[in-house]
N, C-alpha and C positions, 0 to 999 in steps of 0.2 A: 277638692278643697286644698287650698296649700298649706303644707304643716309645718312645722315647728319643730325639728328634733334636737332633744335636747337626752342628757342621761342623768342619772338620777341623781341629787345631790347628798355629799358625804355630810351627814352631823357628826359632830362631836358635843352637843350642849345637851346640860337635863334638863328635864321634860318635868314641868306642873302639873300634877295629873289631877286635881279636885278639881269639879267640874259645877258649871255655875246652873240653877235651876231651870233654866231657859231649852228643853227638851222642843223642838217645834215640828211641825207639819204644816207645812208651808204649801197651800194649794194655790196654782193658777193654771188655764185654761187645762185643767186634767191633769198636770201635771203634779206631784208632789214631790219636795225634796225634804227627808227626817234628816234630823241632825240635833249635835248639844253642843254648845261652846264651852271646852273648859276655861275654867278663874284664869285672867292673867298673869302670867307670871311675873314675880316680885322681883325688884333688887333689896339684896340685904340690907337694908336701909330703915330710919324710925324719919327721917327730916319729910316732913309734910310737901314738899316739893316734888316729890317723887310719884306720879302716878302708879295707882296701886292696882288700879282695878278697872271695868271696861265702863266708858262713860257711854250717855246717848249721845249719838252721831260715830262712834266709830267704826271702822267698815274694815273687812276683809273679803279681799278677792280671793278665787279660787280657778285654779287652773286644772282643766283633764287632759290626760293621759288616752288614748283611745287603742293602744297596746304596748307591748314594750317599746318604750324606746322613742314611743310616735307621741309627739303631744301636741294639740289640737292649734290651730292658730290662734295666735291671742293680740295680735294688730288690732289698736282700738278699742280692746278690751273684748273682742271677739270671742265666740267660746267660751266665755267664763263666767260662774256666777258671784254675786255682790252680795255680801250679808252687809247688814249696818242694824246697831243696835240700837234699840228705842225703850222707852218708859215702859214699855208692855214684852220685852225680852227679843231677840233677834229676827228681822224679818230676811226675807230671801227674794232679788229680786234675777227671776228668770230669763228676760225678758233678750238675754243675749244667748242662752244654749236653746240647743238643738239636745232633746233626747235621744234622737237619729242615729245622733252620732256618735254616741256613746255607745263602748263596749260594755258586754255584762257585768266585766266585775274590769276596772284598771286600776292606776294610782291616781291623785291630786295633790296639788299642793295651794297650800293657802299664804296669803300675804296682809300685813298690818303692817303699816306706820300711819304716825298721826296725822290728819283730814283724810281728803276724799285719798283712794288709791284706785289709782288708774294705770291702764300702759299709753304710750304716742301711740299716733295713730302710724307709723312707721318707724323703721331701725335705722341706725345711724351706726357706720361701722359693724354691721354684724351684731348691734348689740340693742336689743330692744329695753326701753328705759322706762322707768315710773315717772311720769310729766309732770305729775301733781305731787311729788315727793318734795317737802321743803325744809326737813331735817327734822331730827330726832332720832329715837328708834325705832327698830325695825324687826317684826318675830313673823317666822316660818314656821310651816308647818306641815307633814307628810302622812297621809292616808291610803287607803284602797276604797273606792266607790262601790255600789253594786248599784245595779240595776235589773227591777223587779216588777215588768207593765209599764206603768206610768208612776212611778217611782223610782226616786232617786236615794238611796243611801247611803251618808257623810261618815253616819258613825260621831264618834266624839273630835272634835277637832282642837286640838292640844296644841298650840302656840308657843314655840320656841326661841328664847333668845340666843343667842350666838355667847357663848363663855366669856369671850374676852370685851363682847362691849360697854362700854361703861357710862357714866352720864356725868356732868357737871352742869350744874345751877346757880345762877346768878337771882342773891331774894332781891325781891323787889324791882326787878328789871323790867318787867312789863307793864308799868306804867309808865315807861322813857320810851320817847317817840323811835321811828326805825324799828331797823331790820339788821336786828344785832346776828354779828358774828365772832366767835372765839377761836381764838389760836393758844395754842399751848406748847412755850417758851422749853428748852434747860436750861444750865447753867451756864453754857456760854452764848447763850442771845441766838440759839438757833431753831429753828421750830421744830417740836418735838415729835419723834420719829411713830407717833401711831396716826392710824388712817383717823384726818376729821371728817364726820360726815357733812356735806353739803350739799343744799338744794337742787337737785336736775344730775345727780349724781349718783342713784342710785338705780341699778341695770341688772340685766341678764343677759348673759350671751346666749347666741343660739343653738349651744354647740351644749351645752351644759345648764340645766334650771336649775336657781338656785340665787338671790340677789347678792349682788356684790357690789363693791362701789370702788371709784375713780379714787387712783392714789393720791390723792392726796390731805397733804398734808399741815394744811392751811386753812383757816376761816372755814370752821366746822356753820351751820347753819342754826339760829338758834327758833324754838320754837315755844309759845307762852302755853305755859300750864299754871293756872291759878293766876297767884302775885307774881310768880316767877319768871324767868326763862332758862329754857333745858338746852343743853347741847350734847348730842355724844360720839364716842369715838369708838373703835376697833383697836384695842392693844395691839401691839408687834413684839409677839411672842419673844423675838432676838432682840427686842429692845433692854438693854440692861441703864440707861440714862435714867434722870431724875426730872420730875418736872419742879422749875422754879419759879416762875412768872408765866403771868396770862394776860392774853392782850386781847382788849375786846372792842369792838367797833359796831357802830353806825352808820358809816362813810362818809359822816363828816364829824365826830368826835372818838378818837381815840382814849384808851384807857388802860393800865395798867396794874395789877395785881403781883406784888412781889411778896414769895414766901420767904420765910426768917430759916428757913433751912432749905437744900440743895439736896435733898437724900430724901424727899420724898417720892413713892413709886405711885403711880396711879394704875388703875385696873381693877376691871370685876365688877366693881360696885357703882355705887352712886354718893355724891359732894355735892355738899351745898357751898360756892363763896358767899361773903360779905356783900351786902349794898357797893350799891357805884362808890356812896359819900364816902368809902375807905379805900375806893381805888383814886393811882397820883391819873389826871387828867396830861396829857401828852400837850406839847405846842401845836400848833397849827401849820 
């Protein structure tokens, strides 16, 4: 079977460790996989915009490891199991691993961002991508499997944000038509230097697990939670600029948000802006 080698990925971010009631034993055809999803993890944040916690329909992939070093092909979403969360707490669906192929005990890693999360069904440059990724955030997560018969065990799976990503929210954007995107401005009208996240952008190389995204730095991907719309970024830790204005789009109406000060930093956390009605509307 053709693999996947990839080496382990470095965190640097803390770990949420309260853990949500949803303990499961998830049977099909003999097979069982136990596991607990911890609570997801917060941004420091009080603005209602902010999702807090796992909704039903949200889904995390999971990828194994089958010794050091070696990890399982995952083309297609091969290999890998699909949790998605429902009114009745996490189901598990198997229906792509092989217990075969699993070692007794290796690592996994889990993937979240918001809809479905899938991989292409092939790599592009060496770098195999989440197809169905169409922005927001995005939390990992790293374990050791065992395997015990016809049992599979997760352990608790603890979902990690990345330290530096941050979110901005536009209230009341989700009920204006399109397929909003935000950039974010400094002070001299240049786009500001942290990674935006965008749609079809989010990847693994094959040489290292672990998702990363396309530098750039441009029309982050917005996605609706609630009234709102979320976009978020990856700070650049070297970046010492200010963000001053933001410009948001539809791809046929532009829009602009200008702050009354030039020194403010963004990172970490999570923003709400204003409604459209207080951003200036661009010419055409």
């Amino acid at each position: 079977m053709k693999k996947v080698f990839m080496a382990a990925l470095a965190l640097t971010m803390a770990v949420f460790v309260s853990c949500s009631k949803d303990d499961l034993n998830v049977e099909n055809n003999d097979v069982k996989v136990n596991f607990t999803v911890a609570e997801k993890p917060s941004f420091d944040a009080v603005t209602r915009s902010v999702k807090k916690g796992w909704d039903n329909g949200d889904q995390i992939l999971v990828v194994f490891n089958k010794a050091v070093g070696s990890w399982l092909d995952a083309f297609d979403d091969a290999n890998t199991l699909k949790l998605t969360k429902t009114a009745d707490g996490w189901t598990a669906d198997k229906s792509k691993i092989d217990i075969a192929d699993l070692s007794a005990s290796a690592d996994y890693k889990a993937i979240y961002y918001p809809g479905e999360v899938s991989f292409a069904e092939s790599d592009v440059n060496y770098m195999l991508y989440f197809d169905t990724y169409k922005g927001g955030e995005y939390l990992v997560a790293e374990g050791t499997y065992t395997v015990n018969g016809s049992e599979i065990e997760l352990g608790t799976i603890n979902m990690i944000r990345d330290e530096n990503m941050y979110q901005i929210s536009v209230k009341g954007l989700a009920s204006e038509s399109g397929e909003w995107a935000l950039t974010i401005q400094n002070g001299s009208g240049d786009v500001f230097y942290d990674k935006h996240l965008a749609g079809g952008q989010l990847k693994v190389p094959t040489t290292t697990y672990g998702p990363q995204v396309e530098d750039v730095y441009a029309n982050a991907s917005g996605v609706k939670y609630g009234e709102d719309v979320q976009f978020c970024f990856i700070k650049n830790t070297g970046n010492n600029n200010a963000a001053k204005q933001f410009e948001l789009s539809n791809g046929t109406n532009t829009y602009v948000y200008t702050l009354a000060s030039s020194t403010v930093s963004i990172g970490g956390t999570a923003y709400l802006l204003p409604a459209l009605s207080e951003w200036e509307k661009q010419a055409e």
